[in-house]
C-alpha positions in Angstrom: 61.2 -131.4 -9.2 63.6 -128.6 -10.4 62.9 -125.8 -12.8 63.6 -126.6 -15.9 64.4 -122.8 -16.9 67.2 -121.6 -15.1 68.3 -117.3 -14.6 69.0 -117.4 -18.6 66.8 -120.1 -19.9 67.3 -123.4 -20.4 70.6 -124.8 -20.6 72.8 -128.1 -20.5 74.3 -130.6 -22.5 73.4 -130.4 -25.9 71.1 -133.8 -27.4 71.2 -135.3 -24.1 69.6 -132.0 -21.2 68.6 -130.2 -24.2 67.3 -132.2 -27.1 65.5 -131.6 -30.3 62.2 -133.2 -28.6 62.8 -130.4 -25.9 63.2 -127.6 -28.2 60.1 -128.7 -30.1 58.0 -128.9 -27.7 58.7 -126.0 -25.6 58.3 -123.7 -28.9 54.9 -125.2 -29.5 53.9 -124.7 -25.6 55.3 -120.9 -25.8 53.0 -120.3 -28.5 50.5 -121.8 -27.1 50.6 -120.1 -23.2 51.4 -116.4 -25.3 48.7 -117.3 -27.2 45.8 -117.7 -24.8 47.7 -115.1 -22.9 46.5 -112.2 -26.2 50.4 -111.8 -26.2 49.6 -112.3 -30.2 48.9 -109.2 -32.5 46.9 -110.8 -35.1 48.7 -113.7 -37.6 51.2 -114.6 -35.0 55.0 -114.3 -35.9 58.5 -114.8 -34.3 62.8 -114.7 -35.4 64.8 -117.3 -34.4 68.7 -116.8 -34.1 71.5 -119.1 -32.5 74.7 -119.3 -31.8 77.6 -120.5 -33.9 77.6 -123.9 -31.9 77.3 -126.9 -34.2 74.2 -128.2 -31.9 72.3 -125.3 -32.6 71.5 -126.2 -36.1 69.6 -129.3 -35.6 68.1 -127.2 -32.0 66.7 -124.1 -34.4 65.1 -126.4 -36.6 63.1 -127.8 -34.2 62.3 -124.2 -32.6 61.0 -123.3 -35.7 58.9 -127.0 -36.7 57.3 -126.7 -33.3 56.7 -122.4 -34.0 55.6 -123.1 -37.4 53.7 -126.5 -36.2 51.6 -124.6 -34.0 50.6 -121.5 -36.4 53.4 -119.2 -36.0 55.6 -117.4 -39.2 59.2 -118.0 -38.5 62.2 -115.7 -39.6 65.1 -117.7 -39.1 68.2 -115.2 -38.9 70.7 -117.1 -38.5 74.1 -116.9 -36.6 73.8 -113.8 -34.2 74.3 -112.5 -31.1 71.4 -112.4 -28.5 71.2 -109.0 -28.4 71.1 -109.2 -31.6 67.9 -111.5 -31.7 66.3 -109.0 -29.0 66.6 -106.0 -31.1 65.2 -107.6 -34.0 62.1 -109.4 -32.3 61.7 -105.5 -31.5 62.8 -103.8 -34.8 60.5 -106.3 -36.9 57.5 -105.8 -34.6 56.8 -109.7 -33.7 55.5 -111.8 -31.0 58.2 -113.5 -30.5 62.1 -114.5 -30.5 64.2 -117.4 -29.8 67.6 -117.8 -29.2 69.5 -120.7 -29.1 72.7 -120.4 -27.2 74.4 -121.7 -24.0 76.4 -118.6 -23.9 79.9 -118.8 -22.6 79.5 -122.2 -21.6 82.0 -124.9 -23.5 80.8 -126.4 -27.1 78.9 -129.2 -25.9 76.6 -127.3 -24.0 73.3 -125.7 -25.8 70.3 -123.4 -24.3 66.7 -122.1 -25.2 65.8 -118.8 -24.1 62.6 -116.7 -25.3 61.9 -113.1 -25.5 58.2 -111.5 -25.7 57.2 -108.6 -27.7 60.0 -105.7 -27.7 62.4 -108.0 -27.2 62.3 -108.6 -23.4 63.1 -111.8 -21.8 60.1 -113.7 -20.4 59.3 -113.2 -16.4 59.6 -116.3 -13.9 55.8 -116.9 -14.6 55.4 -117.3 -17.8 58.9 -119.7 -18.4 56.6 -121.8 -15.7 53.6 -121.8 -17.8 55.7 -123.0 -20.6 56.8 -126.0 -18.8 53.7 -127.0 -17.5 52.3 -127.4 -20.7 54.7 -129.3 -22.4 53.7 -132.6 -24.2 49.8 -131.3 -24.0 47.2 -133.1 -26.3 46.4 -129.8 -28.4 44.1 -129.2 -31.6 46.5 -128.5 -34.5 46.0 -125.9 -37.2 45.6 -127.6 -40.4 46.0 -126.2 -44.0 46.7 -122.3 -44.3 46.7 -122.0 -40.1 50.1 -123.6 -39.8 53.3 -121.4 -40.1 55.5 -120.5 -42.7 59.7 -120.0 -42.7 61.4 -117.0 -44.6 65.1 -116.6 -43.3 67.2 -113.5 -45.2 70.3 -113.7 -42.4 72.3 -110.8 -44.4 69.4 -108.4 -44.1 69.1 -109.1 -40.0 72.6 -108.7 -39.5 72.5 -105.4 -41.6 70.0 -103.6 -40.1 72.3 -104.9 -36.1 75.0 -103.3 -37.5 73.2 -99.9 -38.6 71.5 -100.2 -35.0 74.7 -100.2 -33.3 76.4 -97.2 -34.9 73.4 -95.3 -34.6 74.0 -95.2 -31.1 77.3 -93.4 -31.1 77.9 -89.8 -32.4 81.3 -89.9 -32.5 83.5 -91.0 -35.3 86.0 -93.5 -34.0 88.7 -92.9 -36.7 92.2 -93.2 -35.4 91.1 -95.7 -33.0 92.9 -99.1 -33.4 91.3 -101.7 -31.6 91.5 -105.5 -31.6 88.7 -107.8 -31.2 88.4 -111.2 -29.8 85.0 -112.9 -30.9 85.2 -116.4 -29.2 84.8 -118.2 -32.8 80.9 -117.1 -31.8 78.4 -115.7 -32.6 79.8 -112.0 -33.6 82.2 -113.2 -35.4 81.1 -110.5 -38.4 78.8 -108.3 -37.0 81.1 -107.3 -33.9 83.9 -106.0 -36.4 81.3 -104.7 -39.2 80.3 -102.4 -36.5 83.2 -101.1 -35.4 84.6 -100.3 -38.7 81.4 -99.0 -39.8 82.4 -96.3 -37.5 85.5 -95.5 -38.5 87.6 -97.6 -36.2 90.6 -99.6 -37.3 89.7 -103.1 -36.2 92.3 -106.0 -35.4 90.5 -109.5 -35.0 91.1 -112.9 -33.3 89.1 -115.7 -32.9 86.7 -115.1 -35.8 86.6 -118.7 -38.0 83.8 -120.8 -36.0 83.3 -123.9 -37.3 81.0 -125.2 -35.1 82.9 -127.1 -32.4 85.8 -123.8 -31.3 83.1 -121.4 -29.8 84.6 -120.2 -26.8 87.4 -122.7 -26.9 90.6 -120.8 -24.9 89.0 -117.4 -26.6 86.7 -114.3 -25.7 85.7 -113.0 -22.5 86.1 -116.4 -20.2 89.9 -116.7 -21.7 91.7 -113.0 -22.0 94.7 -113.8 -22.0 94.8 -114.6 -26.0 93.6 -111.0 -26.4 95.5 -109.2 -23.7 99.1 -110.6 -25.3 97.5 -109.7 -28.7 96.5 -105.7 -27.5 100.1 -105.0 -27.1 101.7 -106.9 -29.6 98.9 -105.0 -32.6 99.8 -101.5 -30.2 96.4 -101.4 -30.1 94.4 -98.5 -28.0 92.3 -101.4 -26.7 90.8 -104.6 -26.7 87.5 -105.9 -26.3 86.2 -110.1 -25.9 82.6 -111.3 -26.1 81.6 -114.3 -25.3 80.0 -117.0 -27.9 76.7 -115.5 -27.9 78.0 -111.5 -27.5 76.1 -110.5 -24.6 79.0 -110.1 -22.9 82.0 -107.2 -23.2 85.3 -107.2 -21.4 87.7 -105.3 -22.1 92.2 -104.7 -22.0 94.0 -101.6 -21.5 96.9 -101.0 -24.0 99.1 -102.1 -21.5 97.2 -105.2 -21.7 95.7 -104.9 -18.1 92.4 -106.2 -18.2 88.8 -104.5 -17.5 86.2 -106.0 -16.1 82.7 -105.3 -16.0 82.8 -103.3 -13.0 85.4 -100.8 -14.0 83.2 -100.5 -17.9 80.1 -99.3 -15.5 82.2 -96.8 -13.9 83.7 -95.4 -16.9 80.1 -95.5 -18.8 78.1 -94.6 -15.4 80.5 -91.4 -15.4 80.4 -90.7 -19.5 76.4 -90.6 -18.9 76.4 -88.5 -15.1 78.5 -85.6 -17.4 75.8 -85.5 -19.8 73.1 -85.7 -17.7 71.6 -88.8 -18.9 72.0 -91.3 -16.2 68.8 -91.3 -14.5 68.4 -90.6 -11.2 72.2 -90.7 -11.1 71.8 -94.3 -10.0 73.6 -97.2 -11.5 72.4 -101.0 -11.1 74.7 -103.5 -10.1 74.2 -107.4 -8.5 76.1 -108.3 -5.3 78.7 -109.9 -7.0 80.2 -106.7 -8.1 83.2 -105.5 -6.3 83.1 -103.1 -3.2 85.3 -100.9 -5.1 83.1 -99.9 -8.0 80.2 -99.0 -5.3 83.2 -96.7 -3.3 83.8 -94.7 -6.8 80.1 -93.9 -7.5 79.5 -92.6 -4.3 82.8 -90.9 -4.5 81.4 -89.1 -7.8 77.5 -88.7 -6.4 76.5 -91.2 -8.1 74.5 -94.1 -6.4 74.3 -98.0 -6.8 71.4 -100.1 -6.4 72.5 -104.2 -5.8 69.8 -107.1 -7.1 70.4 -110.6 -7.6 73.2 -112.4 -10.1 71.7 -112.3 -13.2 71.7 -109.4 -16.1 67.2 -110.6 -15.9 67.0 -108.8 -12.3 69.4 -106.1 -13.4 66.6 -105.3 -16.0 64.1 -105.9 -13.7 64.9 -103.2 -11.3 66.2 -101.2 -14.2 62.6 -101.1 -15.5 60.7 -100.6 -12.7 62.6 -97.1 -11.7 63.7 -96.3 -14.9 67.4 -96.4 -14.7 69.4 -96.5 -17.9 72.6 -98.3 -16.9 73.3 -101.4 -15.0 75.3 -105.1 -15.5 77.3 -107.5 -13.9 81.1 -107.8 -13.1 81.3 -111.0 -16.0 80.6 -107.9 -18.4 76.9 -107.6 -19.1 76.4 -104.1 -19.7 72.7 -103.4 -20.2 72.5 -100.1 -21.3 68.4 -99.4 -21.8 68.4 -96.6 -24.0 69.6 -99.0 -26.8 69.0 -102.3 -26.1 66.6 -104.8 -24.3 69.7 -106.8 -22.7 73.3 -107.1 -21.9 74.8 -106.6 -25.6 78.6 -107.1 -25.7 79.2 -105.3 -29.2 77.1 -102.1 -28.1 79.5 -101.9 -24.7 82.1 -101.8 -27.3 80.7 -99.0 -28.9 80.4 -97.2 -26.3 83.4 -97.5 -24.8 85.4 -96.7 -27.9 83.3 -93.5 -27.9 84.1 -92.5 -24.8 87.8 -93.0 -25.3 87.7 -91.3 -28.7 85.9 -88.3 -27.2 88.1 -87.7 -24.2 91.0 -88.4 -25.8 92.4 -90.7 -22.6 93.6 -94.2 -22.9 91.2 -96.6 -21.5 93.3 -98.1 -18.7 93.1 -94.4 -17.3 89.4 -93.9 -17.9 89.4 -97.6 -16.0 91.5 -96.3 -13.2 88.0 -94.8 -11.5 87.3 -97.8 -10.2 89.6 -99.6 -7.6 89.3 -102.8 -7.3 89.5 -104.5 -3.4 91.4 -108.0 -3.8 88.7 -110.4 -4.9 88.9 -114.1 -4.8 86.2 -116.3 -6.8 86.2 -120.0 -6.8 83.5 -122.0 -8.4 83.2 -125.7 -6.1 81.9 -128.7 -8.5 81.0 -131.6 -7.1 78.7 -130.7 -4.3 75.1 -130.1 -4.1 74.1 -126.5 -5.1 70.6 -126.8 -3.8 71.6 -126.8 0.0 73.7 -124.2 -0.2 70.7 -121.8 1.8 69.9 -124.9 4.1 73.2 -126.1 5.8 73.1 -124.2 9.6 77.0 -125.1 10.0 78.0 -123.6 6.9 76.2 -120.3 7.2 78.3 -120.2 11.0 81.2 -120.7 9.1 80.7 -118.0 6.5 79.4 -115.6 9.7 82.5 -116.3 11.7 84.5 -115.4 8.4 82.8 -112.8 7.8 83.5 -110.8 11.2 86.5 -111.6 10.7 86.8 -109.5 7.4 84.9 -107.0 9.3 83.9 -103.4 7.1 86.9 -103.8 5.2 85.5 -107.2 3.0 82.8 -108.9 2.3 81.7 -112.7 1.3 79.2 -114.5 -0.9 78.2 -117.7 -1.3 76.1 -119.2 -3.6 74.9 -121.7 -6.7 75.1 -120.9 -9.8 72.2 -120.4 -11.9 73.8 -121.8 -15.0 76.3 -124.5 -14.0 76.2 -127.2 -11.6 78.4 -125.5 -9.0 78.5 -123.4 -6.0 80.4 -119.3 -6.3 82.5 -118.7 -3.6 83.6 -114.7 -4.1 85.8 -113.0 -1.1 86.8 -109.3 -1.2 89.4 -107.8 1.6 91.7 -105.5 2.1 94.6 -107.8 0.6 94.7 -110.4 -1.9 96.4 -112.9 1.3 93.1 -112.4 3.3 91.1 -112.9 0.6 92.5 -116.1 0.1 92.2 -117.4 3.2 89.1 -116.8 3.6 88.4 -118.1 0.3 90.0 -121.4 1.0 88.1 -121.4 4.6 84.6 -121.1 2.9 85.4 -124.0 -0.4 86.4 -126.6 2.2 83.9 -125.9 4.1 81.3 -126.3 1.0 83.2 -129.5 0.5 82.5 -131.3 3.5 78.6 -129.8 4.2 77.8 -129.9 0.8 79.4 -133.3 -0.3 77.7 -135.4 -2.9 
């Protein structure tokens, strides 16, 4: 049987993969498996915060009748970002916080994901746990054992926003930036911060409704804000995705900025100062050859894990490095925050352009990106991707033909049903061809 938790929780279709039944009773076995695990510092307690998808309303009031069903104090917070929801689970000291969100997945979609103690997301073995014990015949607390709900969203988002600018100590006056939110879920906190310090802040994509979250907008869909950066003459642009934990970002020129080059211009604003630790900087395979060429060029070294900003922290925490992400634009920058937080990559970066004075597509400009192909393949079946002999000749025989100057990687997605097909060479026409090699050949091995 699959695993029901996937590299960022559980996620699918809203009231049909992910139902109110699910979200009940996965609450109620998390507090049970942290329970017996002493994971609970007396009177156990936990914050619950969600996306702006309309789906997450009825999902967060199950989270928090299964918390509260099984002798946990909920604080709902509301509509915020997930980084938002980890800092806070911190910040307030609890047990424990849930977040529901599917991320920069479409509308219908919805997701469960839990943090422990400090905000951190749970390990491989404890999600299993949880699913194990789903649906157990348990004794209930009765009377003053069962939980109670207090939710004050204005106060949560208050004390995210005084978080954020606390991180910067430069005042970000003069800047003019524009700000595309994905109708999600930092919709008002992403531009409270930034004006809180001191930056002129331009916004699209800010009126969710419930059913527009990442619709055309935010980090999966630049193009709105890369038309919108030149027309405002902005100094930049910056997109989340619907639940923030994402940050890419547009030149004034309107070029764009991916999460590679934002690693390279924040690995280098942290290797002047001394702070990146053990110059290293944590990356997943899918980032692009060129990033990994400009921090050696600079002394500065990379370390590669698995897709997925969970093993990024992972190694991250084990050697104590500071700074890591992905190319999508997870930034996980440790000396703030517990996880990839969109609106504190923002900060950042509109630090660093405010206290070199250089325009961001020149800070950007570190980083040279080899021509990159990516093409996600529906329709097949992700789970043999490892397993099928003839494929893995054809992406060998591809591969030397690339030779030192590309590089190829195949593999399924952790949080949609398909399978990544990403190609770098030394021109975009090779990495096409290659590209187009490797989907048909996924096509016909791994056929439904």
């Amino acid at each position: 049987m699959a695993r029901l938790f996937g590299t960022d929780g559980v996620r699918g279709l809203a009231n049909r993969d992910v139902t109110a039944e699910l979200a009940l009773d996965l609450s109620v076995a998390a507090a049970r498996v942290l329970g017996t695990r002493g994971a609970f510092h007396g009177r156990p307690r936990a914050v619950v915060g969600r996306d702006s998808r309309a789906s997450g309303e009825f999902l967060s009031a199950a989270v928090v009748a299964g918390l509260a069903s099984a002798g946990v104090d909920v604080e709902d917070v509301g509509v915020l970002p997930t980084p938002a929801v980890a800092f806070l689970t911190a910040e307030y000291g609890v047990d424990l916080g849930v977040v529901l969100s599917a991320s920069h997945n479409p509308m219908p979609d919805n997701g469960i994901k839990f943090l422990a103690r400090g905000g951190h997301k749970l390990d491989d073995e404890l999600e299993d746990a949880i699913e194990s014990r789903r649906g157990e015949v348990w004794e209930r607390p009765t009377g003053p054992g069962v939980g109670r709900l207090t939710s004050d969203p204005a106060r949560a988002a208050r004390h995210y926003v005084e978080h954020l600018v606390g991180t910067i100590d430069t005042d970000l006056s003069g800047l003019r930036i524009a700000m595309d939110c994905a109708n999600g879920a930092a919709s008002e906190v992403g531009p409270a911060a930034l004006r809180a310090a001191g930056a002129e802040v331009l916004v699209i994509n800010a009126a969710p409704d419930g059913r527009n979250i990442n619709d055309r907008a935010g980090s999966t869909h630049p193009e709105q804000l890369q038309a919108f950066t030149v027309a405002a003459g902005a100094d930049f642009g910056v997109a989340f995705d619907g639940d923030a934990d994402r940050c890419l970002a547009v030149g004034p020129d309107g070029a764009l900025v991916d999460g590679d080059q934002i690693m390279g211009v924040l690995a280098l604003a942290l290797h002047e100062r001394g702070a990146l630790a053990g110059g290293t900087l944590v990356i997943t395979v899918m980032s692009n050859l060129g990033l990994r060429l400009a921090m050696r060029a600079h002394g500065i070294a990379t370390v590669d894990t698995a897709v997925g900003d969970r093993y990024v922290l992972e190694a991250m925490r084990a050697h104590g490095y500071v700074l890591g992400g992905e190319q999508s634009g997870h930034i996980i920058l440790a000396e703030h925050a517990t996880t990839g937080d969109g609106v504190l990559t923002a900060m950042q970066l509109a630090a660093r352009v405010a206290a070199t004075g250089r325009p961001l597509s020149d800070l950007a400009a570190v980083v040279e990106r080899l021509p990159q192909t990516l093409v996600n393949v529906s329709g097949v079946d992700r789970t043999r991707v490892s397993a099928d002999e003839a494929l893995a000749r054809t992406v060998a025989d591809v591969e030397a033909a690339l030779g030192e100057t590309g590089r190829v990687l195949l593999r399924p997605s952790g949080t949609e049903p398909v399978v990544r097909v990403m190609v770098e060479a030394a021109t975009q026409d090779e990495a096409d061809r290659a590209a187009a090699t490797l989907v048909g050949a996924v096509r016909e091995r791994l056929a439904l």
